[in-house]
C-alpha positions, 0 to 999 in steps of 0.5 A: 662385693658379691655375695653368694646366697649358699641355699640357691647358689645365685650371686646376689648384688644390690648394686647395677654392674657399673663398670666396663672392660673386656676379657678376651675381647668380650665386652664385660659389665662388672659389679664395684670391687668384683674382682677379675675371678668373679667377673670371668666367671659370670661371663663363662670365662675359665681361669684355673684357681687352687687356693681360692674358694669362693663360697668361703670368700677365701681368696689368699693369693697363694697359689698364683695360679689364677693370674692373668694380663692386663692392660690398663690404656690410662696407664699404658702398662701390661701386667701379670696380676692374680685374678682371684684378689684384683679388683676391676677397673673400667676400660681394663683389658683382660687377657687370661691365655696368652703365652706369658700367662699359660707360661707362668701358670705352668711354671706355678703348677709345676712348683707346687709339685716341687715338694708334692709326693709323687704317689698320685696312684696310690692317693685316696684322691686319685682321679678327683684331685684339684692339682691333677686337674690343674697339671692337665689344664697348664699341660705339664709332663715333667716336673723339674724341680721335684724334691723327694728328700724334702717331700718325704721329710714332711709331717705325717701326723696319723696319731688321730682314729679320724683324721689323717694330715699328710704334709706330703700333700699339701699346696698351702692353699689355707683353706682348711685354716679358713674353714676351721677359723671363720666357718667353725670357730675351732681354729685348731688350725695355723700356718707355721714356718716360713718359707718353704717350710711353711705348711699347715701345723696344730696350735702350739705344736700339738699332734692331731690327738692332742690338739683342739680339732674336735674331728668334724672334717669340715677342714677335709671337705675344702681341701684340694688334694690328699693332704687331709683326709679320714683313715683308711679301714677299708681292708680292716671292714673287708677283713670282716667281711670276708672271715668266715667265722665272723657274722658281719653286720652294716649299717647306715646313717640317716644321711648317707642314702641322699648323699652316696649316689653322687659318688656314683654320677647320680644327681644330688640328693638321689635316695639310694637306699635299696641300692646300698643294701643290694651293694652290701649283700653282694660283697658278703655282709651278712646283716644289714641294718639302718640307723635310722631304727636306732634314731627312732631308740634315742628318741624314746630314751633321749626324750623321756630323759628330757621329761625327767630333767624339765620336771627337776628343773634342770634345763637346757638339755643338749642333744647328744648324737653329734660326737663332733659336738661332743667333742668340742663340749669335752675340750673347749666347754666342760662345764657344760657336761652335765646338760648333755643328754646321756643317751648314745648316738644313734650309731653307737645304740645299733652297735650295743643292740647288735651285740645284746639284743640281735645275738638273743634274738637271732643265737649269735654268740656277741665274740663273733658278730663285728659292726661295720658303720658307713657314716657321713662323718669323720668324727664317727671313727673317733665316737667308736673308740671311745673308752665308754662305748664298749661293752665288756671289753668290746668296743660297740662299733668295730670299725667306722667307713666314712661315705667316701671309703664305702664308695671306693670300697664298691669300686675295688669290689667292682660295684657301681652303685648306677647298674645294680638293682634295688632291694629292702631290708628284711631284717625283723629286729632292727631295720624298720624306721619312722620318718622321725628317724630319718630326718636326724639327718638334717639339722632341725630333724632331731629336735622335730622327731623329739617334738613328735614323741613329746607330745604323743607322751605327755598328751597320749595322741598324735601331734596335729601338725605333724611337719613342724616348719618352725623347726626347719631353716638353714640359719645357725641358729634358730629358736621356737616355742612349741607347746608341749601341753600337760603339765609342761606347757610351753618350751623354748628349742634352739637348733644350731648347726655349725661350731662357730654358732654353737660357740655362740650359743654356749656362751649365752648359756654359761653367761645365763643371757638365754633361757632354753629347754631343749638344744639340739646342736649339728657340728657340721652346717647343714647337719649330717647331710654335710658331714666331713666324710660326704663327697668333696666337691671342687670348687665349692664348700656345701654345694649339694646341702639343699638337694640332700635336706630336700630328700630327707624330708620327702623319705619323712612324707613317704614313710608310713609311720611318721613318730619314733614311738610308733615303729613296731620294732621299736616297740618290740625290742622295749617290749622283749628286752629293754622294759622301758625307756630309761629302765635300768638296762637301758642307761646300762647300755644305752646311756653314757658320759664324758669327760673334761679334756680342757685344754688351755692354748697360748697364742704367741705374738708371731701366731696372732701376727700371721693370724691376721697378715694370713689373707692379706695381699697388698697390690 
């Protein structure tokens, strides 16, 4: 079988391509056990596929949308198979458009409609639907079978802040079932019903709210229409935005910079950040700040906070900045609570200051100042409604748009981010960021900006090396020893991105077969580049994953100042209001804690045996 290598995006086989057949007339060498999708699709013939998803080697069947004819001359037979789990044979001859074929598909597209709301219009994903694209392909205009009672009793489950799942929607195409089991290692998850009431459900009934899903949106990335997808606050941001009264503060995460402008048709990986700010300014934000300063702040107090665990001998300390990771230690490991570093994720620790420190500084009354966040990140909205992040009864952030809501806000305000010209930050309290800061955006980048200021502390000057390469790889897990000097010496790190890596990696800690200092953990593979509110991408997981890293660290090469400890806001606000990393005021308002959620599943019989059967096709 062919594997694809997901940092190049080059199909990689160690074997010759052996066997012979024709596509369409067109002689075909294919690789042994390729199947019939994989080989028309390196000899540049389309088949339409739905469920399948190849960069997760997910291909159920499901859909059946994908089939074609062949004619084996050994067996003097035609037959309609589906492309995406056949195998290749030698001497096959392959057909995928002659009338038989576009029928089927046809009839298959316009059964999948059968139970589909038929609200395109007013879907988020209008315009960039797998099952619109797929209408035009087999050139539907009618759908005879259309359902709306049955349609419009299916599940709406709105009861989670982040995620919303529309049965309405759904095509039963189990890749966010895939996603969350063998790629996350949540497995919140299953297939239940039969028949057609077989639709995607949360293990053992539960709501969204109340499940195992810990909010990292990976499930929403795959999905091929709107049946997942984050909540809407558009109008709530926008409600802000335009009160008068309301002084509006944005800002911005690390990665979104590198990943907004494809919203927009720009090439992967394009740094938009002027243009984001000159967007802002033009729809009525009054105050625009970036994360990234705030990145800079859990630094300071995320590493001072580790200095003082390592000379008690409490270890390891996990970071603390992912809330989907938090999420998942609070339902799935509890007892791994107490070596979670305290300190406030970057999003959460602007939000505090822009209601404590901006207000002193600048003579805003805090009941008046709202925090708009645009983050790469589904689990985001739920961070913000957390009971422990607000501040005399005001929540740290009001409202929370994915990377996703922000462009179509743009576009309902009629901003296309390709025609506006850029502009800087000019903010003199909370704008101003290291590259340190900016590489939290990729996984790696938070462990190697700690390094930095670890350092420059223990030793008082500068790392040598300042690009710690050691640190950077796209593996799950990936471990080093850095030499801290002083009295700490050397440490072991570990970065692990992706939740079926941190499973892993928990586990060897509870089961003491690992002895780390420090662990930063990335829900989402990649880190925040790819996000579960970043831009969906048809046909493919993480396509753009490489592009985005790659830009992250060039804004580090370009950055004047490279170290959290040495931005002069920074500096300024210990300065002026928070005394000192880890003083009283701030693990008052920069630090908090969590809770045990745990929550027991109970597979039965039936789940396990479909669990397994899920993928299975037998021809």
């Amino acid at each position: 079988m062919c594997s694809l290598d997901h940092e190049s995006g080059v199909v990689c086989n160690p074997t010759m391509a052996t066997i012979s057949l024709t596509i369409n007339g067109k002689e075909c060498l294919a690789y042994e056990n390729e199947t019939l999708l994989t080989c028309a699709r390196r000899h540049d013939i389309y088949v339409p596929t739905l469920c399948e998803l190849d960069d997760i080697n997910h291909t159920p069947g499901t859909c059946r949308v994908c089939v074609v004819e062949i004619h084996q001359a050994c067996k003097d037979k035609h037959q309609i198979v589906t492309s995406c789990n056949t195998p290749v044979r030698n001497g096959m001859e392959v057909l995928t458009r002659t009338k038989k074929v576009r029928n089927m598909q046809k009839l298959q597209v316009e059964l999948l409609m059968a139970d589909h709301l038929q609200d395109c219009a007013t879907c988020s994903r209008h315009g960039d639907c797998e099952l619109q694209d797929l209408a035009q392909f087999v050139g539907l205009k009618e759908n005879r079978y259309f359902n709306r009672q049955l349609t419009e009793s299916r599940e709406v489950d709105d009861s989670s802040p982040s995620i919303i799942r529309d049965m309405r929607r759904c095509v039963r195409c189990q890749r966010c079932v895939a996603v969350c089991r063998n790629y996350q290692g949540v497995d919140a998850l299953v297939m239940s019903g039969t028949g057609i009431d077989r639709l995607v459900s949360l293990r053992d009934g539960l709501d969204q709210l109340n499940s195992t899903c810990v909010s990292c949106g990976q499930c929403v990335l795959v999905c091929p229409t709107g049946a997942l997808g984050e909540r809407d606050e558009i109008d709530k941001a926008l409600d802000f935005i335009c009160d008068p009264e309301l002084t509006t503060v944005i800002q911005f995460a690390p990665a979104v910079r590198v990943a907004f402008g494809e919203e927009f048709g720009m090439p992967a990986g394009t740094n938009v950040e002027g243009q984001m700010i000159s967007a802002c300014r033009k729809i009525g934000v009054d105050i625009i700040l970036d994360t990234n300063f705030a990145a800079d702040v859990v630094i300071m107090e995320e590493g001072i906070e580790l200095l003082n665990r390592l000379k008690s001998g409490t270890k390891p300390t996990f970071t603390s900045c992912c809330p989907a990771w938090v999420n998942f230690a609070e339902i799935h490991y509890p007892d791994i609570l107490p070596l979670l570093s305290s300190t406030k994720s970057p999003q959460q620790v602007l939000s505090t200051l822009s209601k404590t420190y901006l207000p002193e500084k600048m003579g805003i009354s805090p009941d008046k100042i709202r925090v708009i966040s645009i983050m790469p990140c589904t689990a985001k909205k739920d961070e913000a409604v957390r009971p422990q992040l607000s501040q005399d009864g005001r929540p740290d952030t009001d409202v929370v748009l994915t990377t996703r809501e922000f462009a179509r806000l743009l576009r309902r305000e009629g901003i296309d981010l390709k025609h506006i010209e850029p502009s800087s930050f000019d903010d003199p309290y909370m704008s101003e960021y290291s590259g340190a800061g900016a590489i939290f955006g990729t996984t790696g980048g938070v462990m190697e900006a700690a390094i930095r200021t670890l350092y420059a502390v223990i030793n008082d000057k500068e790392l040598d090396e300042i690009e710690l390469t050691q640190l950077r790889g796209f593996e799950g897990v990936r471990s080093a020893t850095v030499d801290l000097g002083g009295p700490f010496g050397k440490v072991k790190v570990a970065m692990c991105h992706g939740l079926s890596e941190t499973r892993t990696i928990v586990e060897t800690i509870l089961n003491r077969e690992t002895d780390f200092d420090f662990i930063e953990i990335m829900a989402c593979p990649g880190g925040c580049v790819d996000g579960g509110g970043s831009l969906r991408s048809k046909k493919s997981y993480l396509p753009q994953a490489q592009a985005r890293r790659e830009t992250i660290y060039n804004v580090d090469r370009t950055t004047k100042v490279r170290q959290s400890h040495n931005n002069e806001q920074v500096k300024s606000l210990y300065k002026d209001f928070l005394e000192a990393p880890n003083s009283e005021k701030a693990r008052h308002l920069l630090h908090t804690h969590y809770s045990d959620r745990h929550r027991d599943m109970q597979h039965t019989v039936k789940e396990i045996w479909d669990d397994i059967t899920m993928s299975t096709v037998v021809y």
